[in-house]
C-alpha positions, 0 to 999 in steps of 0.5 A: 579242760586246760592243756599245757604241752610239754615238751619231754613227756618220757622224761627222755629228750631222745625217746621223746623226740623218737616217739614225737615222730611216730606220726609223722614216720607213719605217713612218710612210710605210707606213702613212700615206702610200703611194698605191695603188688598190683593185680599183675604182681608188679611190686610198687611203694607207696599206698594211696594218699587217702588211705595214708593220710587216714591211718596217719590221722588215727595215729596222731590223734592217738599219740596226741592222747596217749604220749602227751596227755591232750585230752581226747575232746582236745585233740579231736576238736584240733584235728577238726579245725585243721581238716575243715581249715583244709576244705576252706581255704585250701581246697577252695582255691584248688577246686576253684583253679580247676573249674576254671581250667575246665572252662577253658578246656571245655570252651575250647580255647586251650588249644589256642593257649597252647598254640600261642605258647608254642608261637613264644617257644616250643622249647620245653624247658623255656616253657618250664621257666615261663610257667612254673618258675616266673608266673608261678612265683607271681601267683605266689606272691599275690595269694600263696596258700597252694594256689601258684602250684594248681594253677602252673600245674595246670597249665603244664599238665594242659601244655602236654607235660606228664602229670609226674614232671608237671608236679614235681618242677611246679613243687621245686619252682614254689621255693624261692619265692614262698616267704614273701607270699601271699603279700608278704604274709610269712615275713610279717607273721614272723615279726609279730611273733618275735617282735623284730623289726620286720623290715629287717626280717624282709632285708635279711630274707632278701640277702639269703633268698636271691642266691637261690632265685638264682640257682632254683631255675638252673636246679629246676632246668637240670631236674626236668631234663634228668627225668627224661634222661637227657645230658647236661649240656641240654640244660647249658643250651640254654643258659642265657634264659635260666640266667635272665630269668634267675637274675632279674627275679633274685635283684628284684627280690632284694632291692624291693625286700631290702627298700620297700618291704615284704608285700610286693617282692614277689608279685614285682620280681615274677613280672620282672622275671617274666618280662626279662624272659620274654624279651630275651626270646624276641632276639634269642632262641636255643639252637637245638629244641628240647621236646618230651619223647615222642612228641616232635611232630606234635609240636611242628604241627602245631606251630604249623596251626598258630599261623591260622589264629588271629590276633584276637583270637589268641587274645580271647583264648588268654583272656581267663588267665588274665582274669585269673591274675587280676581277680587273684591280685585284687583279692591278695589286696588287705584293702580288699580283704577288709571290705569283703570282710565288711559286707553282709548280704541278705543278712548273711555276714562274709566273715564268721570268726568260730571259736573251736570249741575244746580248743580255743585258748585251751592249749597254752604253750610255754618255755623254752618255745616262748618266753612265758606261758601263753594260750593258743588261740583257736579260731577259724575264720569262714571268709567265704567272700574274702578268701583267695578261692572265690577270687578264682572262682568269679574268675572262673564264673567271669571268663565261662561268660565271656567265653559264652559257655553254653548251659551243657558246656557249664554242666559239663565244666561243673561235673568234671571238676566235681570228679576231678576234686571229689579224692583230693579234697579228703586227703586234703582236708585229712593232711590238714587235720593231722598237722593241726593235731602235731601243733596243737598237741606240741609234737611238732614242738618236740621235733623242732626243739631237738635242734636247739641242742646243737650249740655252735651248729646252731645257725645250719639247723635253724634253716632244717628247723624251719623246713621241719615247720612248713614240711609238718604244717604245710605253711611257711607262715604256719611255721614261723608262728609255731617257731618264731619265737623259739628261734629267737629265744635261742639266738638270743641264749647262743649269742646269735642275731635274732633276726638271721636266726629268726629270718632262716626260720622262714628261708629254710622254711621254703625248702620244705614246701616242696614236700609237704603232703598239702602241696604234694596233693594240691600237685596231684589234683592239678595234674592228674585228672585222673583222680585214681592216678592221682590219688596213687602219685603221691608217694612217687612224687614225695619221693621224686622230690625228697632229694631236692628238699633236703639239698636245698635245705641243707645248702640253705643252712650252709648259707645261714652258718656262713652268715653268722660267723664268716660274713656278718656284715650281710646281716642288716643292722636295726 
């Protein structure tokens, strides 16, 4: 049966739009806001992120069939596609980082990778900009999709970082870099839905994002330093290293947006930063070190212990996450990705492209979100070879060999991250379900459609329309897909260049990863090996996060508003 969303199905753009945003509020609610008790009558907020998501589910699913008449076979096939979009390949890459971490853990060379950070410096919030901010964004930039927060939340949380702060700085360090992540991949979706020139989406991208490849690091610096109660003259301690590493990430993310194209700028610009920073610590040291509470003696202890390993030694321990960023480069390579996708083995194809039944070019959205009616595709591509998480996991099975795991030590690996993943991969997959319900129903449309109406404003509110995107789908990309196009259209209607207005789509995009429940959840499996703790962090670190989502956001659309009216030579021509 044909679904043809619509976009004011009250007949009331507020209470439309009100309505449209019950499910949503629901799992806000759920997971942040929701008073009860523990069994020794503490007051907290916040439910359980399996549960939250659940009832959240069930109440979009319903006003999907009850506010906008999707019919029921519809909406649950939209919801199914999105939570097993979920398991693969988002809980894939999850789980996959995880077992390798466990490997390293469990082989008994993390000691050794945290000794030899220690060697480089033993300063916190140096360590907060090596890891979270500049390999972060190269992960990033080479596979996306969740992957450099499980990874760099890994490594922290292994580093000794509380499970809270090592989410919270990796989800807020995952901003600046995201819209040319996974190669590019945002940016030029974006110019296949709008028809722009891509290369100019990628310079104007690259002439709003750099302002705040510069400001991230010192925002993520004073962040971390605040959730310890810490002053601000510890964050201008070190100021030289925020510096380097901010600015030698943001001209490397212009030039190469602005000269070369989307695909490379992050994988280059993380190099780039991380080598700057590097560099900078062979001549430079802050004078006073920053260490978490109570942890001093700990850490003179061990730069005591990294004097006692070799060379080699040290190398050997590395050698995992040197595995772990060539497989996850190689695998990120459409080269790559298209003979995987090519290679059948023992009559088994690497890549089955399913039709979702109930739903595949069933749904048709229309005016005033594209130009004409068109119907939505629905296909899920199994790509259980080519996907970034068998990437990580032969990482993860090459560096077990290397090391020579013994058969209790891959047991051992194996279990451990097998109860580790066990919870989030249901939140997961449920977070997944519920967004995929928002698209294909066209409640997420109705949202995003309220900001059209707010004429000359218009260029700040493409920027939050953008956040509204990722923050309901999870997915920069995912956003300029749903949106794209409707930026456009109305840039176009407001006498607006399309490509800043379309470009903002994607760098106001950025600001909402940070809070959507599918990052959030891949943070909490990352740092919380503790599943029950996990689980139960959700909205502690929704609500840590919010705050900054929101700033950024907002100053990001300051930014887009100046472009349009007071600075429109920045705007590249084509």
């Amino acid at each position: 049966m044909e679904f043809h969303q619509h976009y004011d199905p009250i007949g009331n753009a507020f209470l439309s739009t009100l309505l449209a945003a019950v499910p949503i509020l629901t799992l806000l609610y759920l997971l942040a806001l929701h008073p009860h008790k523990d069994k020794l009558g503490k007051k907290h907020y916040g439910i359980s992120a399996p549960k939250a998501a659940l009832i959240a589910a069930i109440v979009t699913v319903f006003m999907a069939i009850w506010l906008v008449d999707m019919p029921v076979s519809s909406a649950i096939a939209a919801f199914g596609y999105g939570s097993f979009f979920g398991l693969m390949p988002i809980g894939w890459i999850v789980v996959a980082a995880m077992f390798l971490y466990t490997i390293t853990l469990v082989g008994g060379q993390f000691d050794i990778v945290k000794s030899s950070v220690v060697q480089l410096s033993s300063d916190r919030r140096i360590q907060t900009l090596l890891i979270a901010f500049s390999f972060g964004a190269f992960i990033e930039g080479a596979a996306g999709f969740g992957t450099p927060v499980a990874i760099a939340g890994a490594l922290m949380a292994g580093l000794g970082f509380r499970p809270l702060v090592a989410a919270v700085l990796c989800l807020i360090a995952n901003t600046a870099p995201v819209a040319y992540g996974a190669l590019g991949t945002p940016i030029i979706t974006l110019a296949n839905v709008t028809g722009l020139p891509e290369m100019a989406l990628s310079a104007m991208a690259g002439r709003q994002l750099p302002f705040f490849s510069i400001l991230v690091p010192f925002w993520l610096i004073a962040t971390m330093v605040f959730m310890h109660k810490g002053k601000w003259k510890q964050v201008w301690e070190i100021w030289p290293a925020i510096v380097v590493t901010g600015a030698s990430f943001a001209i490397t993310q212009f030039a190469v947006s602005n000269y070369v194209g989307p695909m490379l700028v992050d994988i280059i610009a993380g190099i780039i930063s991380l080598i700057a920073l590097v560099l900078l610590l062979k001549v430079w040291q802050p004078k006073n070190k920053f260490y978490l509470p109570g942890e001093e003696e700990e850490i003179q202890s061990l730069e005591k212990q990294t004097s006692l390993y070799t060379s080699g030694q040290v190398a050997k321990a590395w050698a995992p996450w040197a595995i772990l960023t060539l497989f996850v480069f190689l695998w990120g390579l459409p080269q790559w990705k298209n003979l995987l996708n090519s290679i059948h083995l023992f009559g088994i194809k690497s890549l089955y492209a399913i039709p979702v039944p109930f739903l595949d070019k069933l749904v048709f959205r229309g005016p005033p979100l594209v130009t004409e009616t068109v119907p939505e595709a629905a296909i899920y591509n199994f790509n259980w070879l080519s996907a970034a998480g068998t990437g990580v996991f032969f990482a993860a099975v090459l560096s077990g060999l290397f090391l020579r795991l013994s058969k209790d030590q891959w047991k051992q690996s194996v279990v451990r991250t097998a109860q580790r993943m066990k919870t989030p991969l249901i939140t997961i997959a449920l977070v997944l379900g519920l967004g995929y319900t928002t698209r294909y129903s066209g409640l997420d449309a109705i949202l995003g459609l309220a900001f059209t109406k707010t004429g000359v404003f218009y260029p700040f509110f493409a920027a939050m329309i953008g956040w509204l995107g990722v923050f309901l789908t999870g997915s920069d990309t995912s956003s300029n897909a749903l949106f794209g196009s409707m930026q456009t259209i109305t840039a176009k209607q407001l006498g607006l260049d399309p490509v800043l207005i379309a470009a903002s789509n994607s760098t106001g995009g950025v600001m909402g990863k940070m809070i959507d429940a599918q990052s959030i959840v891949v943070a909490t499996a990352a740092c919380y090996e503790n599943r029950t703790e996990g689980a139960n962090a959700v909205g502690p670190i929704f609500r840590a996060v919010f705050f900054h989502s929101i700033a950024l956001a907002a100053l990001m659309g300051i930014l887009v508003m100046l472009q349009a009216y007071v600075f429109p030579w920045m705007i590249p021509s084509y």
